[in-house]
C-alpha positions in Angstrom: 35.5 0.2 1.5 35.0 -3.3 2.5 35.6 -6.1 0.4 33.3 -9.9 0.7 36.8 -11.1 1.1 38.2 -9.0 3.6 35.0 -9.3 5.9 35.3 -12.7 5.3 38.7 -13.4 6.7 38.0 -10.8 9.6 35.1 -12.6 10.6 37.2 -16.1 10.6 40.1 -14.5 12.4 37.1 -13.2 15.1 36.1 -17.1 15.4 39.3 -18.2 15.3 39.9 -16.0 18.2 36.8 -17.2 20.2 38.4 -20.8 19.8 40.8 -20.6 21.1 39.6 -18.3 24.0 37.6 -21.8 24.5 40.4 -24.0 24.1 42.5 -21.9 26.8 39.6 -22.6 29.3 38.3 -25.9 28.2 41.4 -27.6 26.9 39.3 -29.6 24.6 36.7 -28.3 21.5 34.0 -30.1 19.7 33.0 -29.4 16.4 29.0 -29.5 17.2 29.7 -27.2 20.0 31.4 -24.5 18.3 29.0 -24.3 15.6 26.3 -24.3 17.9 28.3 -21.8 19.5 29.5 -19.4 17.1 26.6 -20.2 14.6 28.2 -21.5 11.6 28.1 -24.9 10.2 30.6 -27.8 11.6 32.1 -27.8 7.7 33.4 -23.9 8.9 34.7 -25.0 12.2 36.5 -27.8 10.9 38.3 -25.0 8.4 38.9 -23.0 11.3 40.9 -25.9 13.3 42.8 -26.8 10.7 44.2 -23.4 10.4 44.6 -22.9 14.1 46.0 -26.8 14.1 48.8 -25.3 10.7 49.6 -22.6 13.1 50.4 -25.2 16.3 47.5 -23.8 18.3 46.1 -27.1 18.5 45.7 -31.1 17.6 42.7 -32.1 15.8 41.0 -35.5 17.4 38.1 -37.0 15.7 35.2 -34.8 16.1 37.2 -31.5 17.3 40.7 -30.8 18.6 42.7 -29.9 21.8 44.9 -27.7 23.0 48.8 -28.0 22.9 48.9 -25.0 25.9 48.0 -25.8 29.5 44.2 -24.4 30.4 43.8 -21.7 32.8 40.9 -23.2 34.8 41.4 -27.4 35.7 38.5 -29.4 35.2 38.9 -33.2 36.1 37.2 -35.9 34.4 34.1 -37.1 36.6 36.2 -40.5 37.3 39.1 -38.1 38.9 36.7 -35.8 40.8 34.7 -38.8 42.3 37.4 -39.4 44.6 38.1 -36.1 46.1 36.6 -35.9 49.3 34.2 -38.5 48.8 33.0 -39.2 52.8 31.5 -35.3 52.6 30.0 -36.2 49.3 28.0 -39.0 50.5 27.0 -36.9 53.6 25.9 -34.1 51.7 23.7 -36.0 49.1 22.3 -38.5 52.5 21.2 -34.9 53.6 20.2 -33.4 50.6 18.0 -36.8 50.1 16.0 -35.8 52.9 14.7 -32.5 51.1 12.8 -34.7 48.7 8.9 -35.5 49.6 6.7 -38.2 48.1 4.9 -37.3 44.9 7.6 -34.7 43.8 9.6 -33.9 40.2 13.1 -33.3 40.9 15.7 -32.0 38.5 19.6 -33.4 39.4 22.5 -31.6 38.1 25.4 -33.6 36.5 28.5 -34.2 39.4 29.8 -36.0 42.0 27.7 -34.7 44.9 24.7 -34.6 43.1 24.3 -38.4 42.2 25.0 -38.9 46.5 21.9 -37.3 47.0 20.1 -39.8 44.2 22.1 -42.8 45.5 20.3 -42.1 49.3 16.8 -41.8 47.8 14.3 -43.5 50.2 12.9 -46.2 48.1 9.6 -46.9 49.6 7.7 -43.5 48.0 4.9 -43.9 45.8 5.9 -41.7 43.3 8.9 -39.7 42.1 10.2 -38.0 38.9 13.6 -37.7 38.5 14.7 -35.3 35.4 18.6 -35.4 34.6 21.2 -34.4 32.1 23.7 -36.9 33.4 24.3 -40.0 32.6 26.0 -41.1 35.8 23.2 -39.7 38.0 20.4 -41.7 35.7 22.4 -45.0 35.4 21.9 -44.1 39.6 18.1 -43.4 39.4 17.9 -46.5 36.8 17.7 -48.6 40.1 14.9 -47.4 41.0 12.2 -49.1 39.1 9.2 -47.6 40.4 10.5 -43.8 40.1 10.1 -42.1 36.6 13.5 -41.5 35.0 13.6 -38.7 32.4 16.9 -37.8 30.3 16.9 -35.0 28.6 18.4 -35.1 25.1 21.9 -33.4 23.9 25.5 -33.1 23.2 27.5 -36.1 25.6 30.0 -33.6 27.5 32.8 -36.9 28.6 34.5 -34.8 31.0 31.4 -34.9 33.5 29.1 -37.4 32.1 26.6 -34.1 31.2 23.8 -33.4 28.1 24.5 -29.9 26.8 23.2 -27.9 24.2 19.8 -26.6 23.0 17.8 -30.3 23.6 18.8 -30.0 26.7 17.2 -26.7 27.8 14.1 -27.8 25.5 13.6 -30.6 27.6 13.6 -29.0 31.0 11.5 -26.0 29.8 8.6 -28.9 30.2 8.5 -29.0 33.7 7.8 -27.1 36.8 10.0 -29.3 39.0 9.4 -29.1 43.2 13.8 -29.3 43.8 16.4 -28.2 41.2 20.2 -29.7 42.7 22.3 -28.0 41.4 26.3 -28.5 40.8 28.8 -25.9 40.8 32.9 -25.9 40.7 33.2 -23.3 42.5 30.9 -20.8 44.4 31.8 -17.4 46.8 29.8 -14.6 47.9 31.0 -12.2 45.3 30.5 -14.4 42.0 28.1 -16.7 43.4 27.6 -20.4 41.6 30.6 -20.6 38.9 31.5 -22.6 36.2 33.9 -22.9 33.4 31.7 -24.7 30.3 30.4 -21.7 28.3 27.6 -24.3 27.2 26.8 -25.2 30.7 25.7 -22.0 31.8 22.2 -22.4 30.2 22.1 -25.7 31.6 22.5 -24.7 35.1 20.2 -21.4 34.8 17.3 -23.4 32.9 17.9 -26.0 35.9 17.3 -23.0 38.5 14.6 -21.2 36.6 12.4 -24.3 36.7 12.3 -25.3 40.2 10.4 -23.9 43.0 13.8 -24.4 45.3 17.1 -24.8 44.4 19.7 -26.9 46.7 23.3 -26.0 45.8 24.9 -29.1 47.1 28.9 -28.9 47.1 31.5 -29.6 49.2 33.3 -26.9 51.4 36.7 -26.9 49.0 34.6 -25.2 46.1 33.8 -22.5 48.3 36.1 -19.4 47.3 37.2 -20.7 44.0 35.8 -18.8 41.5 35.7 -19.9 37.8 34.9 -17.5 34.8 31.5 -17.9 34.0 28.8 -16.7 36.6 25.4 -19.2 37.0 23.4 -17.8 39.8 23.9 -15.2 42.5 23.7 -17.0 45.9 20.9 -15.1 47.1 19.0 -17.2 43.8 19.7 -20.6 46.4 17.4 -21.7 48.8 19.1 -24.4 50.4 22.9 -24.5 50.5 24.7 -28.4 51.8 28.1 -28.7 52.3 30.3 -29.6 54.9 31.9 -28.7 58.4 34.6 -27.3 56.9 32.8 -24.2 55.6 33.3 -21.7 58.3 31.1 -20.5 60.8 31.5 -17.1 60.1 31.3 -17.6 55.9 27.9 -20.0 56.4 26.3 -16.8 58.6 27.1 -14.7 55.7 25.3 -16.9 53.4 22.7 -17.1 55.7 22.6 -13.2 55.5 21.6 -13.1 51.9 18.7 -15.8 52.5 20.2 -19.3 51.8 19.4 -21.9 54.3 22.8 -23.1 55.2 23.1 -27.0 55.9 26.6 -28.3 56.8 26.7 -31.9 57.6 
């Protein structure tokens, strides 16, 4: 028979062991997340990192704790990844710029390549909407006056710059957007568009349910890296811009499951 106290303790060492499945991956927790997460209040997750903290699984830091073991999966901070390949970047988002017609609502994904293609932005059309989770790709489209800027609300994610949580999908369930472009850390043909933020996921597949076409734009080192959490098949792209250095042979078999393949 099962005792209120023994289910209770099972069911903290089953969080316990969620968090720091997290904190493997991520490196780094926050309190709101994980309760958001694991749907318990943040007085709960607090109790669960301090015993995980006792137990030298992890340091708490104000607002949630990180881990004291290296992660499996490397994630740089935005600041870090902005400099890797950065001349492909800019050529990708210039060409990913000229996707975008007069008059449409565009949705831009939080990254490096993604604010490129905001940065190249014609600025002589009429009329554009430009809906973002990211505060580096707004603070981009803030210099354009005449375009409509929309943020979505949400949790501040400092390792990209990104909104995530439930605001966030509630804000881009409003609109029926014309271009969805879409960031990814890694994407093959087997696993398609990958990432390694357990809350991003709903991000990125709210992002690609509410566009008519969706423009993976990414640089030709994420192809073949493959991180644990699964976004979008490929054949879910339309339009795929990357570099030269993406093979001949792997952009025809792109190509093969219907993505428009644009290396530049």
């Amino acid at each position: 028979m099962s005792y209120p106290v023994e289910e209770s303790n099972r069911l903290a060492v089953e969080r316990q062991r969620r968090i720091l499945a997290i904190l493997e991956r991520e490196g780094v927790v926050r309190n709101t997340e994980l309760a958001e997460l694991l749907g318990v209040s943040t007085v709960t997750v607090r109790s669960d990192l301090r015993e995980l903290a006792a137990n030298g699984e992890c340091e708490i830091i104000w607002g949630g704790a990180i881990s004291l073991k290296p992660t499996r999966e490397t994630e740089f901070h935005l600041e870090r990844r902005s400099r890797l390949n950065p001349e492909a970047k800019q050529r990708i988002g210039e060409r990913a710029a000229r996707l975008v017609e007069d008059g449409q609502t565009i949705i831009v994904d939080a990254g490096t390549t993604t604010i490129e293609a905001v940065r190249a932005l014609p600025h002589d059309f009429e009329y554009l909407r430009i809906v973002t989770p990211a505060l580096n790709v707004a603070t981009a489209a803030a210099y354009y006056p005449n375009y409509e800027l929309v943020m979505t609300g949400g949790i501040l994610r400092s390792l990209t710059w990104g909104l995530i949580g439930p605001q966030v999908l509630r804000a881009l369930e409003m609109f029926n957007a014309h271009w969805t472009f879409l960031a990814s850390g890694g994407f093959d043909l087997e696993h398609g568009v990958t990432t390694s933020h357990i809350l991003e996921v709903e991000v990125k597949r709210t992002m690609v349910a509410r566009a008519k076409r969706v423009a993976l734009l990414a640089d030709s080192s994420k192809f073949g890296k493959t991180l644990s959490l699964s976004v979008a098949p490929l054949h879910a792209l339309h339009v795929l811009v990357t570099d030269t250095g993406l093979s001949e042979e792997h952009a025809a078999a792109i190509q093969a499951l219907g993505v428009e393949v644009l290396r530049v």
